[in-house]
C-alpha positions as CSV (number, residue, x, y, z in Angstrom):
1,X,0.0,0.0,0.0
2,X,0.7,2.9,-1.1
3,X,0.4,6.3,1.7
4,X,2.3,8.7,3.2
5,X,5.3,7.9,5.9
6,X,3.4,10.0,8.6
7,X,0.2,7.1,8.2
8,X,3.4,4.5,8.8
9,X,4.5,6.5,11.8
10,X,1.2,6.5,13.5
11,X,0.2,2.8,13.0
12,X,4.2,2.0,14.9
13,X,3.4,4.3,17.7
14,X,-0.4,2.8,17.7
15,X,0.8,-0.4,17.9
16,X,0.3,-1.7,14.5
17,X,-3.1,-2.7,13.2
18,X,-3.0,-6.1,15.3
19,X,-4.3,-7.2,18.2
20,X,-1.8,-5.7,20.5
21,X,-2.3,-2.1,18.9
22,X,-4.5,0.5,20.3
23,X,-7.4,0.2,16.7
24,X,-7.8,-2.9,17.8
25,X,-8.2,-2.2,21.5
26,X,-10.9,0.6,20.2
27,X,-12.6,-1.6,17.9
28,X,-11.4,0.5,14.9
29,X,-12.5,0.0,11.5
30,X,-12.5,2.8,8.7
31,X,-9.0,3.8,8.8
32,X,-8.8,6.9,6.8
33,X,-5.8,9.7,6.4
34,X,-6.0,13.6,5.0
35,X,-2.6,14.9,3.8
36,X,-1.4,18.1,5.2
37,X,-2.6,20.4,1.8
38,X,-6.3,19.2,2.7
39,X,-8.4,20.8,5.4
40,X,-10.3,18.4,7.3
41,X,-13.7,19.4,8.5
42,X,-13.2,18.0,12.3
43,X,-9.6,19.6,12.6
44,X,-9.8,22.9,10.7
45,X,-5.9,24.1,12.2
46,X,-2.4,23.7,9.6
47,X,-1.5,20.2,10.9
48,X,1.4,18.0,9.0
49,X,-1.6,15.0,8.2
50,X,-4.6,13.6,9.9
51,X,-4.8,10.1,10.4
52,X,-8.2,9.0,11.6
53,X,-10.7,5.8,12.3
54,X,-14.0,4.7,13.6
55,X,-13.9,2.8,17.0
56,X,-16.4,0.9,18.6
57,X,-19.1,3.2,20.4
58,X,-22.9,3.0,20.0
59,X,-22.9,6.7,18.9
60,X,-21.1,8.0,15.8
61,X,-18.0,8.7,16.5
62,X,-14.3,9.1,15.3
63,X,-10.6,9.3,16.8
64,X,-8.8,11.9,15.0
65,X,-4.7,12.3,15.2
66,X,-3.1,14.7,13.7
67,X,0.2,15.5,13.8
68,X,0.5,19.3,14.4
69,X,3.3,21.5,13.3
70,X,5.2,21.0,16.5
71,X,5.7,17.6,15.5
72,X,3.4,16.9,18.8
73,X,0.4,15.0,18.2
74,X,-3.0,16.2,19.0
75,X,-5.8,13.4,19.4
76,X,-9.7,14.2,19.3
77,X,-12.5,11.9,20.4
78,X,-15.4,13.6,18.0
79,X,-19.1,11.9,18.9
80,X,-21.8,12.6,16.4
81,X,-19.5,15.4,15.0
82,X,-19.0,17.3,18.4
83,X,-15.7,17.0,20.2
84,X,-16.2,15.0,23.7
85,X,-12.6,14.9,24.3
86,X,-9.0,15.9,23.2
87,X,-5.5,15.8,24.1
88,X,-2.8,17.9,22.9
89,X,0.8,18.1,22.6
90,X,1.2,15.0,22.7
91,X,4.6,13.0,22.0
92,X,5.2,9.8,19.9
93,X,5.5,7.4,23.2
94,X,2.3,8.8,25.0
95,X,0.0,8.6,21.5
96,X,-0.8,4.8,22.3
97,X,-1.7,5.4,25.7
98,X,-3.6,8.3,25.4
99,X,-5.9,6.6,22.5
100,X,-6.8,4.0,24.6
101,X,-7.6,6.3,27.3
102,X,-9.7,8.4,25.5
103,X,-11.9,5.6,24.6
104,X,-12.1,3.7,28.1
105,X,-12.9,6.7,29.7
106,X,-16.1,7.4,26.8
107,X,-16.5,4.1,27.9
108,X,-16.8,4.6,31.8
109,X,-18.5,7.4,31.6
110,X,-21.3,7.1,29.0
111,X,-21.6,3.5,28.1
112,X,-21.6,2.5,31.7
113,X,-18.2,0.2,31.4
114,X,-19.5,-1.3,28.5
115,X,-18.4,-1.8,24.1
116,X,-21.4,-2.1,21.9
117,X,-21.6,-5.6,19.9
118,X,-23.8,-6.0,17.2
């Protein structure tokens, strides 16, 4: 497959895409990336690429990463559009961690604990 090295980057500091990374931890399907020259509607700010998926939460929702031009990382938890949650500044080491926070704590505090299956 053919994308850019900053999609490469991500998926290493994720994890990878198996079942010790944090899209599978999240239940993430729909991986998608936006190149820096595109605006994306959920992160409107210069950034250096988006790399983004759909995780496992009854609601619409989306984790968003984007690495800003600080060569930080800023990661969004956007539910039916909205942001519910974000981190920023956030280094290559942290980015797995963080992830998989963001989601446990949606988790915790509006799903009761639970993931949605079905």
């Amino acid at each position: 497959m053919n994308h850019p090295q900053f999609v490469q980057d991500i998926l290493d500091q994720l994890g990878g895409t198996g079942l010790r990374g944090a899209i599978a931890y999240c239940g993430g399907r729909q991986l998608l990336y936006t190149r820096p020259e595109v605006k994306h509607p959920l992160y409107p700010h210069p950034h250096d690429g988006i790399f983004s998926f759909v995780p496992n939460i009854k609601k619409r929702a989306v984790i968003l990463i984007a690495v800003e031009l600080s060569d930080t990382y800023f990661v969004g938890l956007f539910v039916n559009r909205e942001l519910y949650g974000e981190s920023t500044g956030i280094y290559c080491d942290q980015l797995k961690g963080i992830v998989e926070m963001a989601y446990d704590d949606y988790l915790k505090e509006e799903q009761g604990g639970y993931f949605y299956i079905g």
